[in-house]
Backbone and ligand atoms as CSV (ligand in chain L), in Angstrom:
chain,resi,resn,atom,element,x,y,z
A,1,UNK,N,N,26.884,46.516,-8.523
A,1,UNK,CA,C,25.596,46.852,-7.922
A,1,UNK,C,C,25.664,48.220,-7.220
A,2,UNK,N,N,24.426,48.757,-7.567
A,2,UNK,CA,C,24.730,50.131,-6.918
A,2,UNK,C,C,24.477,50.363,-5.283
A,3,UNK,N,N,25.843,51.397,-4.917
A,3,UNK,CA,C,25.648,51.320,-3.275
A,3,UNK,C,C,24.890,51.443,-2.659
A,4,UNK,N,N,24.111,51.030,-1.782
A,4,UNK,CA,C,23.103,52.006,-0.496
A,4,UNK,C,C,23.284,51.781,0.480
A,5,UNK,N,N,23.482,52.773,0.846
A,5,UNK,CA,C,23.837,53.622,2.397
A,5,UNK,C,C,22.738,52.467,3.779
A,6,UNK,N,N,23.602,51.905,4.021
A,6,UNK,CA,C,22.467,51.013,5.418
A,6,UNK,C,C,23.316,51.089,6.781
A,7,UNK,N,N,22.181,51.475,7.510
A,7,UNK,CA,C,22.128,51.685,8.985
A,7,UNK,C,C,21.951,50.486,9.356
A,8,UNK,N,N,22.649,49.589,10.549
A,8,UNK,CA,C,22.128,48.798,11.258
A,8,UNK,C,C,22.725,48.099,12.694
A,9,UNK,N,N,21.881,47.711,13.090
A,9,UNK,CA,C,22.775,47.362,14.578
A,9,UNK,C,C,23.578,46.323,14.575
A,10,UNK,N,N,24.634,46.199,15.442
A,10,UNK,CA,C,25.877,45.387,15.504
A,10,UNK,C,C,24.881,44.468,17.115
A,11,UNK,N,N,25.494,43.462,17.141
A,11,UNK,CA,C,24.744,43.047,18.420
A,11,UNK,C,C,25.640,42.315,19.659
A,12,UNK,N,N,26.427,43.422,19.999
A,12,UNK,CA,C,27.326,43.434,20.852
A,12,UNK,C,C,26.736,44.208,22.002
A,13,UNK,N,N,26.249,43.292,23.122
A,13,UNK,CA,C,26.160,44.382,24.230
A,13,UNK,C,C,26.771,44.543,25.456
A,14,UNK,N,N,28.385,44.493,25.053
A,14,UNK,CA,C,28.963,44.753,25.587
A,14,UNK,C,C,29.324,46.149,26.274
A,15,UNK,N,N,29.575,46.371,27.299
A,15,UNK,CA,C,29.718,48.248,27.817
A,15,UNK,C,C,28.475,48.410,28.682
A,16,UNK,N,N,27.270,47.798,28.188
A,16,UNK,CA,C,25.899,48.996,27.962
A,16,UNK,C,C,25.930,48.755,29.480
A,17,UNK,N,N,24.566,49.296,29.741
A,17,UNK,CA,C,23.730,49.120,31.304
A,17,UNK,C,C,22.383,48.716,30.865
A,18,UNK,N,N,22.307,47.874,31.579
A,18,UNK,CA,C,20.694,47.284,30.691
A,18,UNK,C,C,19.758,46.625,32.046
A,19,UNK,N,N,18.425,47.395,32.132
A,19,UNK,CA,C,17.894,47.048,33.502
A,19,UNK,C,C,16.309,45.842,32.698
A,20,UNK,N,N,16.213,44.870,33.721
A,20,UNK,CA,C,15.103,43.854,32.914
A,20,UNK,C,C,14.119,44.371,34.125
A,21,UNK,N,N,12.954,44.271,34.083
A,21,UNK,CA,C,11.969,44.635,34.499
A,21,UNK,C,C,10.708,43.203,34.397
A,22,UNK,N,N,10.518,43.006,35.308
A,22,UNK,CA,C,9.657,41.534,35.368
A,22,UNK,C,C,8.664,41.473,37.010
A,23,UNK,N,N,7.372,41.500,36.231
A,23,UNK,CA,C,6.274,41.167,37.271
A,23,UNK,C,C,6.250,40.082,37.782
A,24,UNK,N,N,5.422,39.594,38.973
A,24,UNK,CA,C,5.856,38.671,39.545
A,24,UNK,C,C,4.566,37.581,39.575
A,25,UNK,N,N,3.800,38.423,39.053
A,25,UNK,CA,C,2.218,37.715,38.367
A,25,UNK,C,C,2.711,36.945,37.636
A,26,UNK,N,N,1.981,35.630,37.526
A,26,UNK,CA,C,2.581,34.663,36.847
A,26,UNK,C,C,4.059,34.332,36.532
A,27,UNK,N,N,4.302,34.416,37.814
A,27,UNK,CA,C,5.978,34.445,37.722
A,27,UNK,C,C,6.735,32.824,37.124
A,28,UNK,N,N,5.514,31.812,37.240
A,28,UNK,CA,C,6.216,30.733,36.819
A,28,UNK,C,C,6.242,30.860,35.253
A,29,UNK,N,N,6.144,31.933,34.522
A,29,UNK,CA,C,6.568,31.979,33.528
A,29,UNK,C,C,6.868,32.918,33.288
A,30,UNK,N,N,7.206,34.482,33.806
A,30,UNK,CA,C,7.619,35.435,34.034
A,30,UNK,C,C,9.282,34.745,34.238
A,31,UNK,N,N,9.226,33.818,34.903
A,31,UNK,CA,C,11.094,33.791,35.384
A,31,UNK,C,C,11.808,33.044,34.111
A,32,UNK,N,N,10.824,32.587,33.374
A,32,UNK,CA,C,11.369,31.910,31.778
A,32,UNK,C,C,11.587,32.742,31.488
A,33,UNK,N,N,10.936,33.842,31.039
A,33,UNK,CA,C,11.216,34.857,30.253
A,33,UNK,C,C,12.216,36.112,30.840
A,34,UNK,N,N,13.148,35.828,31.970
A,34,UNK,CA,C,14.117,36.500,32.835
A,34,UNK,C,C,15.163,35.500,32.341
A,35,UNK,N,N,15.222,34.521,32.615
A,35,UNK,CA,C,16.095,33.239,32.019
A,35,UNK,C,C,16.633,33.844,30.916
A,36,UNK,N,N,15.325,33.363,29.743
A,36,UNK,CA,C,15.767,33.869,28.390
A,36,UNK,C,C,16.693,35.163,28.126
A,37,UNK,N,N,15.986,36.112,28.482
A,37,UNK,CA,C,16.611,38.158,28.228
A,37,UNK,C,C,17.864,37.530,29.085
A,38,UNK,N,N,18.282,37.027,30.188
A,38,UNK,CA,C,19.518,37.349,30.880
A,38,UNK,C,C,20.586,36.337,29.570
A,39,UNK,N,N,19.869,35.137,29.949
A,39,UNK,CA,C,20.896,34.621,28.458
A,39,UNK,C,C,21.289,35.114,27.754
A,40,UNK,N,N,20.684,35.291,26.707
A,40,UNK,CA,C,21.172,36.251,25.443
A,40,UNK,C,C,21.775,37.296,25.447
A,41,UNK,N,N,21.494,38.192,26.504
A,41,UNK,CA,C,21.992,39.404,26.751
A,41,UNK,C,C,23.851,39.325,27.430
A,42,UNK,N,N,24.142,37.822,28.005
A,42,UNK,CA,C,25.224,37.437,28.699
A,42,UNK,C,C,26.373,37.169,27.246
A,43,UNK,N,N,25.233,35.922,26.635
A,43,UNK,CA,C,25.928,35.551,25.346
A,43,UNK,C,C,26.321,36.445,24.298
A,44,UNK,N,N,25.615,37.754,24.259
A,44,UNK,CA,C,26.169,38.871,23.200
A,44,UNK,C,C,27.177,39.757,24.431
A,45,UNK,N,N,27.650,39.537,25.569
A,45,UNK,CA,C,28.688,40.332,26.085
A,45,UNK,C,C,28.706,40.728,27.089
A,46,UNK,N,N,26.901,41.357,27.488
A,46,UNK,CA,C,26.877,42.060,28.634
A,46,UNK,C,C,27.488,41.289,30.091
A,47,UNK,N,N,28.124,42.117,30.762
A,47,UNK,CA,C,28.791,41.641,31.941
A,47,UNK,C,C,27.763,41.723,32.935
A,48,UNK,N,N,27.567,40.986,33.856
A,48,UNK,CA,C,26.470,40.621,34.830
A,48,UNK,C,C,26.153,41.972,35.807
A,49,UNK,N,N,27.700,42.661,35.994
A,49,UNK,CA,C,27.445,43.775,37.038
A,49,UNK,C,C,26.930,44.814,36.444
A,50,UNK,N,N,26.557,44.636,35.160
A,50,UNK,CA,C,25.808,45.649,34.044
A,50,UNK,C,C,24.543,45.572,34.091
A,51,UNK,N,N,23.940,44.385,34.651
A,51,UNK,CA,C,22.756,43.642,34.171
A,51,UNK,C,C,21.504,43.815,36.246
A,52,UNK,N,N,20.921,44.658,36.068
A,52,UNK,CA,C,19.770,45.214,37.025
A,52,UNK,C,C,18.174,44.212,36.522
A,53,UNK,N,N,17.963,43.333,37.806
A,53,UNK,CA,C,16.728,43.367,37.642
A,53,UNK,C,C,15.488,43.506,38.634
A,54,UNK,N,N,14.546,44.116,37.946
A,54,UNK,CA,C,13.903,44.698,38.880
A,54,UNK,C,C,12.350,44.073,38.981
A,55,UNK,N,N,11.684,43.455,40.052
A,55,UNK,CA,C,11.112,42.658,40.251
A,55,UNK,C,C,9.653,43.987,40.646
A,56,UNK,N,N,8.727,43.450,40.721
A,56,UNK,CA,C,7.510,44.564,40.330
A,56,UNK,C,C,6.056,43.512,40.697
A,57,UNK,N,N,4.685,44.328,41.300
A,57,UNK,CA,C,3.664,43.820,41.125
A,57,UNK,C,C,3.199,42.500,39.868
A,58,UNK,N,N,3.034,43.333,39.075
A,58,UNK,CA,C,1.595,42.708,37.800
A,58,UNK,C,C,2.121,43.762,36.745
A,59,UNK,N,N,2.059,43.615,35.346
A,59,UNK,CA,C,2.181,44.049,34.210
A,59,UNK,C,C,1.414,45.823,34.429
A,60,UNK,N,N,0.836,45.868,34.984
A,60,UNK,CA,C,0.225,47.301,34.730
A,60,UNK,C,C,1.177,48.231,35.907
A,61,UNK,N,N,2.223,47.376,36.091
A,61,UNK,CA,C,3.174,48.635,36.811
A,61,UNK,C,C,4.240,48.864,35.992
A,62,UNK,N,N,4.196,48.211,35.046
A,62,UNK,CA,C,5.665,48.558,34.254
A,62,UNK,C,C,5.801,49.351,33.722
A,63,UNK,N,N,4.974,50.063,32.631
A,63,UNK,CA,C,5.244,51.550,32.488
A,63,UNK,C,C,5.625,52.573,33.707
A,64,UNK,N,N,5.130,52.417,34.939
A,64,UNK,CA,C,5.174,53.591,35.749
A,64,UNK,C,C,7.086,53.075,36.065
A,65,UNK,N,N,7.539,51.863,36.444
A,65,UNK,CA,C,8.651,51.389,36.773
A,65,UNK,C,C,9.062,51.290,35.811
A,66,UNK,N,N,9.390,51.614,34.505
A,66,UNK,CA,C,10.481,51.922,33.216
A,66,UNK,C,C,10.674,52.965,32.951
A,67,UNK,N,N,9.491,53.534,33.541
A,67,UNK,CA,C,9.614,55.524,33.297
A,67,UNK,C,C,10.781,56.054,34.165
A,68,UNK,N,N,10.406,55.547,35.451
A,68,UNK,CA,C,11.328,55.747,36.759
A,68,UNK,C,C,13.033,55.798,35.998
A,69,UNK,N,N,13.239,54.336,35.295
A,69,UNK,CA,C,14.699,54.079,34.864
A,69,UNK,C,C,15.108,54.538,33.896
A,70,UNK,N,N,14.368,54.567,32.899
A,70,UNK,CA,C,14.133,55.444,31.863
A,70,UNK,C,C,14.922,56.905,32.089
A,71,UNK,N,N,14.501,57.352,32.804
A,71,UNK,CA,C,14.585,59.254,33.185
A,71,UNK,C,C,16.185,59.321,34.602
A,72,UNK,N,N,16.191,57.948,34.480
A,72,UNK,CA,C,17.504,57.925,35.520
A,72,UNK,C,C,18.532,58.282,34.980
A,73,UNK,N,N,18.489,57.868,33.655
A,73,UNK,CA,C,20.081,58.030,33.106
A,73,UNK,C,C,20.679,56.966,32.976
A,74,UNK,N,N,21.018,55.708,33.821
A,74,UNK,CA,C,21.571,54.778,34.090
A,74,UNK,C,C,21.503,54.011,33.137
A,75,UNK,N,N,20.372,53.960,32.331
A,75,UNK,CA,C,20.143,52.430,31.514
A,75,UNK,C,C,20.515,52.901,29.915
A,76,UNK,N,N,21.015,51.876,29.404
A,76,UNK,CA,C,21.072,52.277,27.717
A,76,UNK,C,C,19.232,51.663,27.130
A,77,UNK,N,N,19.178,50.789,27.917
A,77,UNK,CA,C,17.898,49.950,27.623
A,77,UNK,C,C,17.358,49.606,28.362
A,78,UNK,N,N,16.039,48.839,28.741
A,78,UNK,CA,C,15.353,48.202,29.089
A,78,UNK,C,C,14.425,47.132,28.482
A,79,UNK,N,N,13.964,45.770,29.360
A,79,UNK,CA,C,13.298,44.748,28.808
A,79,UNK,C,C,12.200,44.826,29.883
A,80,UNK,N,N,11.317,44.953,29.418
A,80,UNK,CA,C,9.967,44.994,30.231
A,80,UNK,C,C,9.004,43.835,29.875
A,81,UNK,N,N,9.312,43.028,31.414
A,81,UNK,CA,C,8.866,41.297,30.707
A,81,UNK,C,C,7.416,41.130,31.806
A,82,UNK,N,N,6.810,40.676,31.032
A,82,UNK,CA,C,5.503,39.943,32.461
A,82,UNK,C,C,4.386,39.186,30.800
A,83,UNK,N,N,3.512,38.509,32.141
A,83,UNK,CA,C,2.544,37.815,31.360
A,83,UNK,C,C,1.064,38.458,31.657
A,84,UNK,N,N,0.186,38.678,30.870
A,84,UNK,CA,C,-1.249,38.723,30.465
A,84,UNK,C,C,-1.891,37.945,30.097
A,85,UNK,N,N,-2.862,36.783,31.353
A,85,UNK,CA,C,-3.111,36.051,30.625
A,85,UNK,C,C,-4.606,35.770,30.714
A,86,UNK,N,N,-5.529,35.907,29.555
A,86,UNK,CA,C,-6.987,36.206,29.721
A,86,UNK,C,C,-7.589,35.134,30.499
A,87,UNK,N,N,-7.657,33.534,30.878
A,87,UNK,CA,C,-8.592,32.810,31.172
A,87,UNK,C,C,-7.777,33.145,32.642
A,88,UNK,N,N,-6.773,33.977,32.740
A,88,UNK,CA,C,-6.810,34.260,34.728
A,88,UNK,C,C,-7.379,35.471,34.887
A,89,UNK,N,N,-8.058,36.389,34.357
A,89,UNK,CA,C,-8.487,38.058,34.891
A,89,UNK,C,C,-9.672,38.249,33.749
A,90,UNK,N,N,-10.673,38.517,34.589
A,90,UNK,CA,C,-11.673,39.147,33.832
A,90,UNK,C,C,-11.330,41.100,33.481
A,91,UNK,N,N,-10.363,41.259,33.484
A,91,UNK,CA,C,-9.602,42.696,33.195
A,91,UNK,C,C,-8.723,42.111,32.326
A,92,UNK,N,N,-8.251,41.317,31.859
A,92,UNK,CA,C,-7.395,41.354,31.003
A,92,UNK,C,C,-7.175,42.294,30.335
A,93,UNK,N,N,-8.072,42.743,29.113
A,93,UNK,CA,C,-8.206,43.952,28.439
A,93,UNK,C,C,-7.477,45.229,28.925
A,94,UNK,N,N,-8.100,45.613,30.170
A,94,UNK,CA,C,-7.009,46.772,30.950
A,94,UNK,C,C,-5.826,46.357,31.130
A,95,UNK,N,N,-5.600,45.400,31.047
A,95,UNK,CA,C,-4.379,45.389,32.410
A,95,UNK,C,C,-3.413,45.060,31.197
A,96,UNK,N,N,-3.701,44.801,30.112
A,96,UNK,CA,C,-2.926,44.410,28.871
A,96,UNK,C,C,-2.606,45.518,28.107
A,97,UNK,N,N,-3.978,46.521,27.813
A,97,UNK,CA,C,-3.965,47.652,26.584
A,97,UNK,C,C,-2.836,48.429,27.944
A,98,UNK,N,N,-2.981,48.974,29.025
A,98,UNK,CA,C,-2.303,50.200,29.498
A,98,UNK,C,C,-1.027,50.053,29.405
A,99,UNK,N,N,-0.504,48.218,30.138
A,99,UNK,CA,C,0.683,48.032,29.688
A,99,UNK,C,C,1.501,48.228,28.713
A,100,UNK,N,N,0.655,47.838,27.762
A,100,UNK,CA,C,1.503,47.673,25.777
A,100,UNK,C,C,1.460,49.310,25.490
A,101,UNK,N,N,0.712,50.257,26.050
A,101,UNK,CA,C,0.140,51.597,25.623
A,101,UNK,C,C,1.653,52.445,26.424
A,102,UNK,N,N,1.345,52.390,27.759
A,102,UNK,CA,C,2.030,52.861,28.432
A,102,UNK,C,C,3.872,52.684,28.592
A,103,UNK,N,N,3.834,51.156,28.125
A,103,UNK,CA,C,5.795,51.164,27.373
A,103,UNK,C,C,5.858,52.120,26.530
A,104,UNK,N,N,4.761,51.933,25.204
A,104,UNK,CA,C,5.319,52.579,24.040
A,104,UNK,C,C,5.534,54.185,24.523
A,105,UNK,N,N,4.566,54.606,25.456
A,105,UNK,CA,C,5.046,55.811,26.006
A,105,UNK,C,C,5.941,56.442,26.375
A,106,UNK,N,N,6.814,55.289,27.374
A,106,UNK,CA,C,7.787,55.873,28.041
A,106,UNK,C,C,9.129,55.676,27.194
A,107,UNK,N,N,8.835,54.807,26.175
A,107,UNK,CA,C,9.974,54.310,25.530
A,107,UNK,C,C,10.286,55.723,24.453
A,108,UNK,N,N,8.639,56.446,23.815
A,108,UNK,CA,C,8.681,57.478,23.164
A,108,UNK,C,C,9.395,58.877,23.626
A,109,UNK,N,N,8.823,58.922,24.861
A,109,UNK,CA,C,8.925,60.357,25.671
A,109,UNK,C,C,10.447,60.359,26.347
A,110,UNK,N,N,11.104,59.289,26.652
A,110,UNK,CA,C,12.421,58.991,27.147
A,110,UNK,C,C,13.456,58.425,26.068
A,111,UNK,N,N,13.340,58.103,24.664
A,111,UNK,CA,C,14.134,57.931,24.066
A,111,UNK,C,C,14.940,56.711,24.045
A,112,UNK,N,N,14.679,55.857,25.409
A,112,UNK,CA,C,15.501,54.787,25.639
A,112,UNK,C,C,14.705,53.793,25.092
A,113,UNK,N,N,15.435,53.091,24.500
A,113,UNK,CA,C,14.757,51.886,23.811
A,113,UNK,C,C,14.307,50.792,24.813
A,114,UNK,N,N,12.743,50.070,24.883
A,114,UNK,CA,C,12.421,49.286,25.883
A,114,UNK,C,C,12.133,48.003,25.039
A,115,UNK,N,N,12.384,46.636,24.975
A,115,UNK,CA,C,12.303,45.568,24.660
A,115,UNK,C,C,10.817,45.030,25.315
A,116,UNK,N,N,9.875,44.676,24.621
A,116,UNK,CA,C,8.362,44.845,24.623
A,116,UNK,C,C,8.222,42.862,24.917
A,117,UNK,N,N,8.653,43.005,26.173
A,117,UNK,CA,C,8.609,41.093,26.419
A,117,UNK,C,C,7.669,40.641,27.158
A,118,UNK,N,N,6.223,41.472,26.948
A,118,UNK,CA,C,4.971,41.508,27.545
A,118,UNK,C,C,4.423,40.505,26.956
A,119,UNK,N,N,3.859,39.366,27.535
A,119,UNK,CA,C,2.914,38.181,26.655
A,119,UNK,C,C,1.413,38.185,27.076
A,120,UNK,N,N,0.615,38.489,26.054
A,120,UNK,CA,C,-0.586,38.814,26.083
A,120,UNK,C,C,-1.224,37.141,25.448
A,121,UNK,N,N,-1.724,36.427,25.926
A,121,UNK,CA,C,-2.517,35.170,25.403
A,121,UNK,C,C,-3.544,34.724,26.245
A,122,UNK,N,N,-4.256,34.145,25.672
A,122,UNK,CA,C,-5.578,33.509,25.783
A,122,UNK,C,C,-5.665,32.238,26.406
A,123,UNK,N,N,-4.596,31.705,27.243
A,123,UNK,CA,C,-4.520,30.235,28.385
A,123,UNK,C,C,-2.862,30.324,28.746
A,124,UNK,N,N,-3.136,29.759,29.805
A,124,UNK,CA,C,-1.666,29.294,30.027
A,124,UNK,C,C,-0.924,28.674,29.179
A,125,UNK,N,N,-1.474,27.645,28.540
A,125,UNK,CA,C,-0.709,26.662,27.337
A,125,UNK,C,C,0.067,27.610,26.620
A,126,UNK,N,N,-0.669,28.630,25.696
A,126,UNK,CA,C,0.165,29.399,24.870
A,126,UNK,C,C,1.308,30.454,25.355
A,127,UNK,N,N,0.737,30.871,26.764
A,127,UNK,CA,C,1.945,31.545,27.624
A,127,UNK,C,C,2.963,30.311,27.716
A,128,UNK,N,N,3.299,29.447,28.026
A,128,UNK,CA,C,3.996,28.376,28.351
A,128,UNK,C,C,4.897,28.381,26.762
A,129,UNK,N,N,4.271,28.057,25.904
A,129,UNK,CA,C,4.466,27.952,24.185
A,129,UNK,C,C,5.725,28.859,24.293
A,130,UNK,N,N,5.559,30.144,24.883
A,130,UNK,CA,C,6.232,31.615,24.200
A,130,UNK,C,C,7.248,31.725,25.495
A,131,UNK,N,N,7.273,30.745,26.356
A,131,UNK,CA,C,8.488,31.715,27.706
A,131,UNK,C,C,9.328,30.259,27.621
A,132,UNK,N,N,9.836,29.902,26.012
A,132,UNK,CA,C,10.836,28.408,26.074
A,132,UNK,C,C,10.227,27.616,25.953
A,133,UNK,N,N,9.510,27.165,25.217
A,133,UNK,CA,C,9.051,26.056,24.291
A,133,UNK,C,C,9.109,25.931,23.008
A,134,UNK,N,N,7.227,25.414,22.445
A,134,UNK,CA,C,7.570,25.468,20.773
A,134,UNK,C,C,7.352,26.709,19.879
A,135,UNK,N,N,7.121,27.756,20.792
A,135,UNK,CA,C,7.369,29.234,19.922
A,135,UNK,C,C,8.306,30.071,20.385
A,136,UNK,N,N,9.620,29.379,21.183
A,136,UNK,CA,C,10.669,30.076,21.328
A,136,UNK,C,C,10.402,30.768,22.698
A,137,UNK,N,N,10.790,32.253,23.010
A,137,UNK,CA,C,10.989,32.350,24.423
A,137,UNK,C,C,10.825,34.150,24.033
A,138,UNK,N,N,10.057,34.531,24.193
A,138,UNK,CA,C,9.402,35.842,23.918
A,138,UNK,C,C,10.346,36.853,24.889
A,139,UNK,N,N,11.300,36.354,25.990
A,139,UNK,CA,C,12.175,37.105,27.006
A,139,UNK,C,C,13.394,37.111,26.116
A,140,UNK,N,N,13.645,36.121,25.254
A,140,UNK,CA,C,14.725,36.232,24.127
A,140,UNK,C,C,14.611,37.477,22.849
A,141,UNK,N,N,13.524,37.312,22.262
A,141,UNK,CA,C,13.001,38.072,21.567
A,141,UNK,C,C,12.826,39.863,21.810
A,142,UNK,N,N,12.874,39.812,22.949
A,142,UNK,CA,C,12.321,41.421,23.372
A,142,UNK,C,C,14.062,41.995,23.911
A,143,UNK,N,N,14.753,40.885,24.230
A,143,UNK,CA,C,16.150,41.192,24.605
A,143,UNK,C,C,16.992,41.724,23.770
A,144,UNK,N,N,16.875,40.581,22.234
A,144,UNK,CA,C,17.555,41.126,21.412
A,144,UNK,C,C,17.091,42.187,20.510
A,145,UNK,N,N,15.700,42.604,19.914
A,145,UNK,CA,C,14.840,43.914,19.974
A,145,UNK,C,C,15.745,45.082,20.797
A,146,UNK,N,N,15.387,45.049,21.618
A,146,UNK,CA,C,16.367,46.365,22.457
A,146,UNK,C,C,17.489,46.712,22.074
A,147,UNK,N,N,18.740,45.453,22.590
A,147,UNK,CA,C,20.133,45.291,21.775
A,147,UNK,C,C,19.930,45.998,20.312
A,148,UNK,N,N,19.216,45.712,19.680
A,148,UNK,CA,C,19.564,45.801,18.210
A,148,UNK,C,C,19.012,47.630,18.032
A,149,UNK,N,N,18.160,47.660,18.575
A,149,UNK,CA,C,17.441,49.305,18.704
A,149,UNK,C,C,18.963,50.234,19.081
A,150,UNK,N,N,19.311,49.804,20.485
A,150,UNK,CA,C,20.121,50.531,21.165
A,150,UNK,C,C,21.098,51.243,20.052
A,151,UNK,N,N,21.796,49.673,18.897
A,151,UNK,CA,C,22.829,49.848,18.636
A,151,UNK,C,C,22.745,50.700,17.114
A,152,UNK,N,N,21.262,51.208,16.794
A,152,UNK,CA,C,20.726,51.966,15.534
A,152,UNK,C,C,20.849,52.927,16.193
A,153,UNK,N,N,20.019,53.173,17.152
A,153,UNK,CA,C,19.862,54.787,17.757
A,153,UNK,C,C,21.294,55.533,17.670
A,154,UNK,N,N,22.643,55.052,18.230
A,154,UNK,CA,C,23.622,54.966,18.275
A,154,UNK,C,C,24.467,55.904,16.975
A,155,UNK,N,N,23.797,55.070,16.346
A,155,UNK,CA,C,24.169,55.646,14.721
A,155,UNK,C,C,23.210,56.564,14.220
A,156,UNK,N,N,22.327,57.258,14.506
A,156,UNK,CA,C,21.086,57.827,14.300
A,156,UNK,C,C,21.107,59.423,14.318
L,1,INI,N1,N,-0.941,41.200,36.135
L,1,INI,C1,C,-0.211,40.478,35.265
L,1,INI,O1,O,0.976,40.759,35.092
L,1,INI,N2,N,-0.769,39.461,34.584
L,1,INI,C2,C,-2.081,39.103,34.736
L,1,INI,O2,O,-2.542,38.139,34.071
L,1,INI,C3,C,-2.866,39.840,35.653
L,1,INI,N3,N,-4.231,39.493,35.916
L,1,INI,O3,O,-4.599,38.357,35.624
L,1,INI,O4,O,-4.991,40.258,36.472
L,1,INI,C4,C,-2.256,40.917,36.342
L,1,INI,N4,N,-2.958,41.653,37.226
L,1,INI,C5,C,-2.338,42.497,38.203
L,1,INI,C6,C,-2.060,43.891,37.687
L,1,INI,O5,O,-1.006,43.898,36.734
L,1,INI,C7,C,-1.680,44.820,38.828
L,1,INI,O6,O,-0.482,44.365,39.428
L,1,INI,C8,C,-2.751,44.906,39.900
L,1,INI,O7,O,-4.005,45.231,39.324
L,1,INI,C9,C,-2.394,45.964,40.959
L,1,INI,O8,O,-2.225,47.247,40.369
């Protein structure tokens, strides 16, 4: 079979510096999804004194607080976790688009890869579903996203 050349990440995150970022809005499912990212991130290597987390308002501060770490130097990555959840805020819309808008920003303009563990849904039930239940744990998901980014860029 003929060769091709493939790039891809190893998912060892061992070494790195990796800061989690989590609002405190809806924190009873905000801390599932801290649970989750710290798990996974322990179980692929990272050592705990590696592992920064940084506790924050409401989802529409996290871009301004990933930019901050982002531009520090310190982090190989970041997981930027909180919940959006429409039947609690008649803003949802804002407070959701700037968030999801404003990662991809800082993640663009800073180069550091940010793990997108923002949950945007329509009731609590389905937030509940996604931070360790029956659709898995969306703080898992955005953890290993990053990990796996980090370890492409790397090779890049
Ligand atoms: N912040 C959230 O993280 N989730 C929400 O569902 C939410 N609601 O419902 O409004 C929310 N609002 C707060 C917002 O993120 C800011 O912290 C606040 O507006 C102060 O800037």
């Amino acid at each position: 079979m003929l060769h091709i050349n493939t790039i891809e990440g190893q998912l060892s995150a061992k070494g790195l510096k990796i800061a989690l970022v989590a609002s405190r809005f809806n924190d009873i499912i905000v801390d599932r999804l801290i649970g989750g990212a710290v798990d996974y991130l322990s179980r692929h290597g990272l050592e705990r004194e590696n592992m920064t987390i940084v506790r924050i308002p409401g989802a529409f501060e996290l871009p301004l607080v990933c930019q901050k770490l982002a531009q520090n130097g310190r982090y190989d990555g970041i997981v930027a976790l909180g919940a959006v959840i429409r039947g609690a805020t008649p803003h949802f819309d804002f407070v959701a688009n700037e968030a999801a808008k404003g990662l991809a920003q800082v993640s663009l303009a800073s180069g550091v890869p940010i793990g997108f563990g923002l949950l945007t849904t329509e009731n609590i039930e389905q937030a509940v579903e996604r931070a360790g239940s029956k659709a898995g744990n969306k703080g898992v998901d955005a953890a290993a996203a990053m990990l796996e980014t980090i370890r492409v860029l790397e090779q890049l």
